[in-house]
ZADO-1210 file (C-alpha; in nm, 4 decimals, padded with zeros to 6 digits):
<atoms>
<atom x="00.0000" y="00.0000" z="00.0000" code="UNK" pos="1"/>
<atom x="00.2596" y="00.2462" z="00.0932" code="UNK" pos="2"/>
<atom x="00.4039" y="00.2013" z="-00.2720" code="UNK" pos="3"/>
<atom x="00.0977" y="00.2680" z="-00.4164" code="UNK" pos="4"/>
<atom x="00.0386" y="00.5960" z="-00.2219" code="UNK" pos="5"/>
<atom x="00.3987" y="00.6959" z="-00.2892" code="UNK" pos="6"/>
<atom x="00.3282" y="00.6718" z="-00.6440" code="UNK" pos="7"/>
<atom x="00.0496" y="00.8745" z="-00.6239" code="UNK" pos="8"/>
<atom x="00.2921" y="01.1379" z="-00.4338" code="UNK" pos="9"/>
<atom x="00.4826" y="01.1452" z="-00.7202" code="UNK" pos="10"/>
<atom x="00.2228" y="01.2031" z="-00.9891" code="UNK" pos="11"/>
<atom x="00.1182" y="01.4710" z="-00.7866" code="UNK" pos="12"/>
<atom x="00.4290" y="01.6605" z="-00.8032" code="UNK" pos="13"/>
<atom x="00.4125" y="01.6190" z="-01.1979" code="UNK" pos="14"/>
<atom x="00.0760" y="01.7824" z="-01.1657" code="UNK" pos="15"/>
<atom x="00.2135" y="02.0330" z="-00.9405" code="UNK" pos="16"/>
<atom x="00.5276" y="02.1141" z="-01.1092" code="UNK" pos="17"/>
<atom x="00.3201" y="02.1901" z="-01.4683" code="UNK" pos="18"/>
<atom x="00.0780" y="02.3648" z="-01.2750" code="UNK" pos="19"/>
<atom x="00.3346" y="02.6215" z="-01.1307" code="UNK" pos="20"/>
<atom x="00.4872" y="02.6694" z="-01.4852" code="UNK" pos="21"/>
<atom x="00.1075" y="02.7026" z="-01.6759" code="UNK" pos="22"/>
<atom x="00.0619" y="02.9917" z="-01.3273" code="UNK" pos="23"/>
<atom x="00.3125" y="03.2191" z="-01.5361" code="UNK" pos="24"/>
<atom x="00.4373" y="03.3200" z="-01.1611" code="UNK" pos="25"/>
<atom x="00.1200" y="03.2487" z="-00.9813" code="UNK" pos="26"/>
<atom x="-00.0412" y="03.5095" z="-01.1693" code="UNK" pos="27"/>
<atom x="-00.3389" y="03.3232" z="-01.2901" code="UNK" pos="28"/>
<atom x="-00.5223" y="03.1925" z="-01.0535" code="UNK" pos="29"/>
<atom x="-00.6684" y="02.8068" z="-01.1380" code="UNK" pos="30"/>
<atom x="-00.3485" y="02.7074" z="-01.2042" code="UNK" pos="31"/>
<atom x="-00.2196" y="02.8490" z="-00.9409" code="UNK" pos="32"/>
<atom x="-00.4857" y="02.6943" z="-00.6783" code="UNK" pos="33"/>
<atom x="-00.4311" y="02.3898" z="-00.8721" code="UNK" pos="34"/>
<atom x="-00.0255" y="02.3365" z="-00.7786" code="UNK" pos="35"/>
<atom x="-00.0585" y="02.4436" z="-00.4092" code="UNK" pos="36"/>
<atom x="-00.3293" y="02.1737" z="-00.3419" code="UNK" pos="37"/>
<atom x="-00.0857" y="01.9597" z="-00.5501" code="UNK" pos="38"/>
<atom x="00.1896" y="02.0465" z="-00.3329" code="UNK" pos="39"/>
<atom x="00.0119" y="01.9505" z="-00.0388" code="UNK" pos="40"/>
<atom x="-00.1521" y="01.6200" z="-00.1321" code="UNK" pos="41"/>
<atom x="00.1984" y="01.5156" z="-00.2624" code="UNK" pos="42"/>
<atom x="00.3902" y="01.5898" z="00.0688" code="UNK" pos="43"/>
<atom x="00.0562" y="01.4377" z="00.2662" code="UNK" pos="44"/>
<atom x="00.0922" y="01.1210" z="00.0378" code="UNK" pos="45"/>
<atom x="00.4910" y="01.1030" z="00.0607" code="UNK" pos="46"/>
<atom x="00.4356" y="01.1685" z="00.4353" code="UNK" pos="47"/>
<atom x="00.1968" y="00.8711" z="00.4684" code="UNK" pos="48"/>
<atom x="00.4553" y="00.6478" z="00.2141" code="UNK" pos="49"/>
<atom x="00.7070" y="00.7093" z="00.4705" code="UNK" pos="50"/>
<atom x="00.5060" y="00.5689" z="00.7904" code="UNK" pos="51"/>
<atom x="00.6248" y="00.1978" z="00.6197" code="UNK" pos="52"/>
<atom x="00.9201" y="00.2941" z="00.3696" code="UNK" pos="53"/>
<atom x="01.2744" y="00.3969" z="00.4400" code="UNK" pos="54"/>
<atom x="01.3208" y="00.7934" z="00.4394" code="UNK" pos="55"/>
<atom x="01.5581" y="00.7647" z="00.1556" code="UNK" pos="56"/>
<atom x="01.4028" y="00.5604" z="-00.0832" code="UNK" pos="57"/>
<atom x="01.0678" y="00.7159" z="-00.0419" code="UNK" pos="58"/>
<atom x="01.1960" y="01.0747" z="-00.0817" code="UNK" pos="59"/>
<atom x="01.4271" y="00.9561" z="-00.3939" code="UNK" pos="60"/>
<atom x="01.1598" y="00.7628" z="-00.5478" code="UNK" pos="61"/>
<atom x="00.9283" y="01.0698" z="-00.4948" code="UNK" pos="62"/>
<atom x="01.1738" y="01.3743" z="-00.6327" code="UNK" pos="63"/>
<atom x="01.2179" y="01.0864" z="-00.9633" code="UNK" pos="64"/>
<atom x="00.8976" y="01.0198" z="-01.0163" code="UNK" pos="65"/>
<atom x="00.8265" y="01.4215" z="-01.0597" code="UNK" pos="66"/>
<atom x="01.0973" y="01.4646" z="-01.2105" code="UNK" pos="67"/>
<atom x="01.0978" y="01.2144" z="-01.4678" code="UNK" pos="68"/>
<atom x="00.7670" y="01.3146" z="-01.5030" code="UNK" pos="69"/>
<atom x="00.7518" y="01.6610" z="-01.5691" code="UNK" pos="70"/>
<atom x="01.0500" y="01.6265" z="-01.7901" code="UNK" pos="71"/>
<atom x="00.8160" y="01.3516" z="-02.0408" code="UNK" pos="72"/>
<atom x="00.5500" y="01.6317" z="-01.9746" code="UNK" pos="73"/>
<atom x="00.7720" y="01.8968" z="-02.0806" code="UNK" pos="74"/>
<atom x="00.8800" y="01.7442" z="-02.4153" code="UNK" pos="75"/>
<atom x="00.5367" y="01.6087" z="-02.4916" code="UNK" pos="76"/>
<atom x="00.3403" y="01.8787" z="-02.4143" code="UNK" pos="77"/>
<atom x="00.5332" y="02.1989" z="-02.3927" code="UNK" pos="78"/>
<atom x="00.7538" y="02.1333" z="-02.6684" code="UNK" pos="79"/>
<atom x="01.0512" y="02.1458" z="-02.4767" code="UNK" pos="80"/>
<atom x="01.4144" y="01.9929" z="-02.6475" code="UNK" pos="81"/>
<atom x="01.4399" y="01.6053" z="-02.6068" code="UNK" pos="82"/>
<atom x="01.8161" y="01.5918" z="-02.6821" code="UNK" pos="83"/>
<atom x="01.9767" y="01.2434" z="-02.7104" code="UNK" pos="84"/>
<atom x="02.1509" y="01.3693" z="-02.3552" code="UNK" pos="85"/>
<atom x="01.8497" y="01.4534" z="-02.2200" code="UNK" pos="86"/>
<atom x="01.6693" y="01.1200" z="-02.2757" code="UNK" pos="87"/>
<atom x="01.9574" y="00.9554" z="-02.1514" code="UNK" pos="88"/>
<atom x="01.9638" y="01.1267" z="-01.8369" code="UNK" pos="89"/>
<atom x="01.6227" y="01.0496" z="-01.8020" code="UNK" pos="90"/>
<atom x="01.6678" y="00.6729" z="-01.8336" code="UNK" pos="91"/>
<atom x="01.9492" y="00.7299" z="-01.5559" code="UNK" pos="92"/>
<atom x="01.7140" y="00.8372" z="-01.3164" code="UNK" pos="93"/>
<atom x="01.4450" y="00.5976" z="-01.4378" code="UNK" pos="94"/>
<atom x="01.7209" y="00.3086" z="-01.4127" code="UNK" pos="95"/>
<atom x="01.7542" y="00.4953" z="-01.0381" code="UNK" pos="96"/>
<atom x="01.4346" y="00.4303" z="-00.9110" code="UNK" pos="97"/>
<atom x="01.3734" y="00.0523" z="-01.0411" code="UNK" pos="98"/>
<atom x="01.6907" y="-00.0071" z="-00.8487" code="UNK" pos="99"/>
<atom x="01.5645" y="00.1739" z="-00.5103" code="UNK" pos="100"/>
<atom x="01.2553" y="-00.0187" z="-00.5491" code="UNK" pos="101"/>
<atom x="01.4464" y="-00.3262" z="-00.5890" code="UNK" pos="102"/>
<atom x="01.6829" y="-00.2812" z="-00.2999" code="UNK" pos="103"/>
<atom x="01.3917" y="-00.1638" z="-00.0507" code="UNK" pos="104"/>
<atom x="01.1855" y="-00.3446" z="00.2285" code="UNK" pos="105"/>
<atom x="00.8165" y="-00.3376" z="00.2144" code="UNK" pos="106"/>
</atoms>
């Protein structure tokens, strides 16, 4: 279960994290409502993850997961450069995570 919620932590930080950017500043204001009650779900659900998991691999899995994710959201969406580098670096931190999940009680 605690997997499950962390991954739901770290989707809402993608949501979050594109919110923030589509808030130009937190000048408009849906978007802007929209990444602060992201913010807060994601540290509620990364704070219940971390009742069962290890501090470290919960908070790494969490920080890869959004930022993994808004990086695919970034190319795919926002048109944003996806350099052979880039991707690369991705699959790094992808790579990362499997092998935190791997290594990790629970």
């Amino acid at each position: 279960m605690a997997w499950i919620v962390l991954v739901i932590a770290g989707l809402l930080e993608i949501v979050w994290s594109v919110a923030m950017k589509q808030s130009d500043g937190f000048t408009r204001l849906a978007p802007s409502v929209l990444s602060v009650t992201a913010m807060i779900g994601s540290v509620v659900a990364l704070a219940f993850a971390m009742r069962t998991l290890p501090l470290g691999t919960a908070y790494t899995v969490w920080t890869g997961i959004g930022a993994v994710g808004a990086f695919a959201v970034g190319i795919v969406f926002l048109g944003e450069a996806a350099s052979a580098l880039r991707l690369a670096a991705a699959t790094l931190i992808v790579a990362g995570l499997v092998l935190m999940k791997v290594a990790s009680p629970g």
